[in-house]
VMD Tcl script that draws the C-alpha trace (Angstrom):
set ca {
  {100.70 134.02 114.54}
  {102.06 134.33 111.59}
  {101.27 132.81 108.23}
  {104.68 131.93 105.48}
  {102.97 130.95 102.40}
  {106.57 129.90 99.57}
  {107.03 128.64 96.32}
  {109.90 128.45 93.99}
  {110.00 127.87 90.44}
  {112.28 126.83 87.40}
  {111.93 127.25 84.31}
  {113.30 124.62 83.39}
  {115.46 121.75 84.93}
  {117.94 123.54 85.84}
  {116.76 126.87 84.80}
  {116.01 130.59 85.33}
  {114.14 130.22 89.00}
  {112.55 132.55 91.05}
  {111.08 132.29 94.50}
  {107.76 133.70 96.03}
  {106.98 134.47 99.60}
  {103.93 135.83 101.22}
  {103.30 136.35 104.77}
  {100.30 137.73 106.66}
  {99.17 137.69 110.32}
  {99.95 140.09 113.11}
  {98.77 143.12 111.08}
  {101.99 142.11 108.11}
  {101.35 141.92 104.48}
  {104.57 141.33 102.82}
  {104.65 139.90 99.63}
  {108.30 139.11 97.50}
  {109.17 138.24 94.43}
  {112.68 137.42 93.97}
  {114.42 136.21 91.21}
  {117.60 133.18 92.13}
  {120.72 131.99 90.28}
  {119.78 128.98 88.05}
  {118.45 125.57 89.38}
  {116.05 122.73 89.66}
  {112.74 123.34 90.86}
  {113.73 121.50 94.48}
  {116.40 123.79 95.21}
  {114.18 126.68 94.17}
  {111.09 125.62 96.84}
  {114.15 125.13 99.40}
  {115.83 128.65 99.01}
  {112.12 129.77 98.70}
  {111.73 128.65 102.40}
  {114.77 129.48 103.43}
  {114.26 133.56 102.44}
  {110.91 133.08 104.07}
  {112.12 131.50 106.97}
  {114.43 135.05 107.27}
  {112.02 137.63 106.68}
  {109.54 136.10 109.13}
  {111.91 136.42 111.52}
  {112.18 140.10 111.39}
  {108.82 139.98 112.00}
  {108.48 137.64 114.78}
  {109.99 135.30 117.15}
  {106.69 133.89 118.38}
  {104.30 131.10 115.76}
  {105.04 130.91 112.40}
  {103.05 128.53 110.66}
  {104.64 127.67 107.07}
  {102.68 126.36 104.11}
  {104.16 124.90 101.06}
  {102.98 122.84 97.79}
  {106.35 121.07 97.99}
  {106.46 117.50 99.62}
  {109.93 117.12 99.21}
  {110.70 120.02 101.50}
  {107.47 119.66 103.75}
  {108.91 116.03 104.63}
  {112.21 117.07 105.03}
  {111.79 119.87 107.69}
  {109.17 117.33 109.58}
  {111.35 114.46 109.54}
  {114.56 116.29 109.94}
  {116.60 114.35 106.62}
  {116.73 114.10 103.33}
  {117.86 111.72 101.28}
  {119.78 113.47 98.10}
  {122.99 115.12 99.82}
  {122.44 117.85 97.42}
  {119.96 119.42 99.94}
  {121.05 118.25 103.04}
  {122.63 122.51 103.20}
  {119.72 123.69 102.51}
  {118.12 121.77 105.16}
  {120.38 122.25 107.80}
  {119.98 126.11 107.15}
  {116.43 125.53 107.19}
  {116.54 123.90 110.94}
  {118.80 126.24 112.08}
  {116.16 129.19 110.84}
  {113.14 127.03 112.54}
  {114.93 127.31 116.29}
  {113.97 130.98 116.37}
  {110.68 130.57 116.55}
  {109.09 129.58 120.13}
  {106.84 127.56 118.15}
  {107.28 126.52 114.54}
  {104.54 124.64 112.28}
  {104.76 123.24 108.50}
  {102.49 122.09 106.34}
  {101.87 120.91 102.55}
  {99.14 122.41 100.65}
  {97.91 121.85 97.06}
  {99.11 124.00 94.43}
  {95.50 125.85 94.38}
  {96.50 127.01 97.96}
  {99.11 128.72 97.30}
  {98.51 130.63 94.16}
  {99.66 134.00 95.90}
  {103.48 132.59 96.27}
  {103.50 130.72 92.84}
  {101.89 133.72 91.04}
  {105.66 135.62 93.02}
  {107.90 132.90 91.90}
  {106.59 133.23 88.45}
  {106.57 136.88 88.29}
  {110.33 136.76 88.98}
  {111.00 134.35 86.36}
  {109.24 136.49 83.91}
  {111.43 139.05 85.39}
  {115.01 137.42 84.43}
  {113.33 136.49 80.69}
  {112.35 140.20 79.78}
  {115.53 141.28 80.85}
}
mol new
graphics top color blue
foreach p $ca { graphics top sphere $p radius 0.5 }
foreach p [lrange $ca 0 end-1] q [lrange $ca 1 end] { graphics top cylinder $p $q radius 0.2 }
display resetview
């Protein structure tokens, strides 16, 4: 099984955003920091998943167990909707991502679970502000 630990972040609302991913399990390690084009902190966790969602699947086509500190996106993927149109994309890319997996699990976790992605999605912020 593998693990998918994301996180985005804004600095601001809109505002430079980066996303962090980490995934372990099955002998991987792989740990990104990416910065993204400007946005709110929502649309930051959801491209956060969404690059997660990708690399895991070069890794694997078996579990993949996702953790998140978002809600928003948690209950979106479990419930299969959400409610602002504005991420209704990224969701749909989302569930398309998910049917790869034989078996696909996501959960929320408190922010002091997933310091390893925030400390990524903060790193590329800083990233995009030093120039």
């Amino acid at each position: 099984m593998i693990e998918l630990y994301t996180d985005g972040a804004s600095a601001g609302n809109p505002g430079v955003s980066g996303i962090g991913i980490y995934l372990t399990g099955e002998g991987h390690s792989v740990k990104l920091s990416e910065p993204i084009p400007p946005c709110d902190n929502h649309t930051a966790e959801f491209q956060a998943l969404i690059r997660g969602l990708e690399e895991a699947a070069s890794l694997t086509d078996g579990m993949l167990s996702v953790r998140s500190d978002s809600q928003l996106v948690v209950q979106a993927v479990e419930k299969e909707f959400v409610k602002n149109p504005e991420y209704h994309p990224y969701l749909q890319q989302v569930l398309r991502l998910t049917s790869h997996f034989e078996y696909f699990f996501i959960k929320w976790i408190p922010d002091s679970s997933n310091r390893a992605a925030d400390a990524l999605a903060r790193e590329a912020i800083q990233r995009q502000k030093n120039g």
